[in-house]
C-alpha positions, 0 to 999 in steps of 0.5 A: 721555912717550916716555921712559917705555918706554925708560927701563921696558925698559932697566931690565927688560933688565938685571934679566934680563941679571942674573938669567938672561944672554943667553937668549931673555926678555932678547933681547926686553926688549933689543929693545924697550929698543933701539926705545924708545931710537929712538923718542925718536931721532925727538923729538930729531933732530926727524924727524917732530913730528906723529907724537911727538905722539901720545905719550899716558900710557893707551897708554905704559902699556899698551904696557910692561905689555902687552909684559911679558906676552910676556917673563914666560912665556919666562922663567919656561919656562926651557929652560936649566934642563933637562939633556936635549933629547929628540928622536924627529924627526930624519927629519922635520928633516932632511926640512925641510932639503931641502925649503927648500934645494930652495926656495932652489935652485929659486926663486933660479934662476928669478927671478934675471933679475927679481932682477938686474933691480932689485939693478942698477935703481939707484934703490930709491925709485923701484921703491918707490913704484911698490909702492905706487901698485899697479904693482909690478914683475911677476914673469917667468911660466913656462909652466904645468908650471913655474909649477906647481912653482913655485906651492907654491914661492913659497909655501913661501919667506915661512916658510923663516925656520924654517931659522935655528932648525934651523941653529941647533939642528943645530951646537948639538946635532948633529955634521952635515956642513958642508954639510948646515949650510950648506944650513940657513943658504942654506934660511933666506935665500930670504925675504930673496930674496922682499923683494929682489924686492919691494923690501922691508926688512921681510922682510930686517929680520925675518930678522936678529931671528930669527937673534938670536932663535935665537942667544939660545935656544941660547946657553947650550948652545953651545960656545965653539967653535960660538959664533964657528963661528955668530957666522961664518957669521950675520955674513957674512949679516948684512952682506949683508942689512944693506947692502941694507936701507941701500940702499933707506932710502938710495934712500928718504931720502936727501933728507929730513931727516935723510938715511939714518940719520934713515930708520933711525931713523924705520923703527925707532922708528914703531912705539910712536907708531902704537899710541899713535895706533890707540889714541886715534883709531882707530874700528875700522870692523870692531869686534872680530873675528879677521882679525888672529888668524887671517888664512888663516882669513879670507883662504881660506875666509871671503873677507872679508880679504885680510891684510897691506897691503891690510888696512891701506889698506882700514882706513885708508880706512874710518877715514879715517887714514893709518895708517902701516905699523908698530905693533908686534904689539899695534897690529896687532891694533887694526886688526881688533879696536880697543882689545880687539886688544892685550889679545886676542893678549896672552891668547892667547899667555900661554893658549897658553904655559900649556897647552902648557909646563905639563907640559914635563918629561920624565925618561929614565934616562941612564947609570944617573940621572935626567935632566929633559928637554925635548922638541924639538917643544916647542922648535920651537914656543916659537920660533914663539911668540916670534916674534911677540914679536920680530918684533912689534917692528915689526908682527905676524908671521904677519899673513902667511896663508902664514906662518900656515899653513905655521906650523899644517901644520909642527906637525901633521907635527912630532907626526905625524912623531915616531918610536918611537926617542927619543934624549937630547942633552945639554944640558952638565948632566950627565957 
């Protein structure tokens, strides 16, 4: 049974290797192909029997039908096929340029003891634990005009991941300076900050899914030039973030079986085994309703969920199930919605892809023809989209209330902010 989803996105993810090369629908099928494979990793190297036992036919097939719903709109919305980006933002992206840099400057200096702190505590699995039995390590507290910058700060960083898509675009399409580049990609880093002090792998995990995320949607119009100029500059982020993430699965499994490589293996191939699980034996105490869709709507103005891990103990304890931490996006949305919550996110992000991307197309006379544009905004929140998707892989991205708002509020300003003088980047179509 576990070979099903596998062998299904392996053969989906040469089709569109195939057909459209490395573009954004073709990263999400590979990431799906590479956590299917691994979830069979975890039969083979026999990490965890009880958990490959939940494998059954009904939710295998819903898992892959399901999961093709998020890959089809991406690739049938092909932003490579345009010849033009018109843009009428730049003051606003280069507005959201400082604001994280400020963000990482201002953050990464006031928490550096705390982060000395635990990078040289020593033992990850110990300061884990400790996370989990709710005695997390606390935060150095500053007087109140401080904390006051700081508040809207610590806020802020859960989303700065939005950096590596304006990284991404602004060597791909603008000649900036190197610094205002570089100021970009450290803007991106700061949530990798924010999982370091909370001794966390996911935050650093999601991080290097979106930079692959960004990486696929420009391929295509990237230089070859600024292909090893962007391959550079993420992989010298990569390994860092990577060689933290091996520290904590190292601290964390190094005595079980299969050591830090069985950990890896475990952490990445859960997710289809627990959606089958939530499937078949979940009672959703809840019933059907919206906490995991709108998760700051429930969290600030309704008061009845608190969102993320606390949601999760207080479901597993209602349902009386370990429920463990990873289900993908699909799984996630059975905690607060049962068997309706996979089909639920499914029909909202194929709505949302259909009403704002069915008029997509833009024609601005560009020296003396027509040219069929794309419009950034839209860009930008076609990246938002697929991040649930990507990072779905393992659990629901904007289960996270400051995401989700911070997610709403950079929308509105996006279109707020649009400027009366467009201009039209080339897309390497045209002479």
């Amino acid at each position: 049974m576990n070979y099903i989803p596998a062998i299904y996105f392996s053969l989906l993810t040469l089709y569109l290797l195939k057909k459209r090369g490395i573009d954004a629908s073709t990263y999400i099928s590979l990431l799906y192909t590479v956590t299917s494979v691994l979830a069979i990793g975890i039969d083979v190297m026999g990490l965890n029997p009880n958990l490959v036992s939940f494998a059954s036919l009904l939710p295998t097939i819903l898992y892959c039908l399901l999961l093709t719903m998020f890959i089809i709109p991406v690739a049938i919305v092909d932003f490579n096929s345009y010849e033009g980006l018109v843009v009428s933002n730049k003051k606003f992206i280069r507005i959201l340029n400082y604001i994280y840099f400020f963000s990482f400057v201002s953050y990464s200096l006031a928490y550096f003891g705390d982060l000395k702190f635990i990078l040289s505590y020593g033992d990850f699995g110990e300061l884990k634990s400790l996370v989990y039995e709710g005695d997390a390590y606390q935060l150095t507290s500053y007087p109140g005009p401080i904390e006051l910058i700081l508040y809207p700060v610590r806020v802020l960083v859960n989303s700065s991941v939005i950096m590596i898509f304006i990284f991404l675009y602004n060597i791909t399409f603008l000649n900036e300076k190197w610094w205002i580049n570089a100021m970009a990609l450290l803007g991106s880093t700061t949530v990798i900050i924010v999982g370091m002090l909370q001794v966390d792998r996911s935050s650093t995990f999601f991080w290097i899914l979106l930079l692959g995320l960004a990486v696929a949607m420009f391929w295509n119009q990237m230089s070859a030039k600024i292909k090893s100029t962007a391959i550079g500059f993420s992989a010298m982020l990569i390994l860092g973030a990577a060689a933290y993430g091996i520290s904590v699965t190292k601290d964390r499994f190094e005595e079980r079986d299969g050591g830090t490589e069985g950990g890896i293996v475990l952490y990445l191939g859960q997710p289809y085994y627990h959606f089958c699980e939530l499937w078949d034996y979940y009672p959703a105490p809840d019933g059907v309703t919206t906490k995991s869709l709108f998760p700051s709507l429930h969290k600030f103005i309704l008061k009845d969920c608190e969102g993320g891990t606390a949601y999760q103990a207080e479901m597993g304890l209602k349902a009386n199930m370990d429920l463990g931490v990873f289900y993908t996006h699909l799984g996630s949305f059975m905690l607060s919605a049962g068997n309706f919550g996979p089909f639920m996110i499914t029909f909202v992000f194929v709505l949302l892809f259909y009403f704002i991307y069915k008029d997509t197309d833009v024609f601005h006379t560009v020296n003396g023809r027509k040219v069929r544009c794309f419009p950034f905004e839209k860009l930008m929140i076609m990246f938002f989209l697929l991040s649930i998707p990507v990072v779905g892989c393992i659990s629901y991205y904007y289960q996270n209330y400051y995401v989700e708002t911070i997610t709403y509020v950079t929308v509105i300003a996006l279109y707020m902010s649009k400027e009366d003088e467009e201009e039209i980047l080339n897309m390497r179509k045209w002479k």
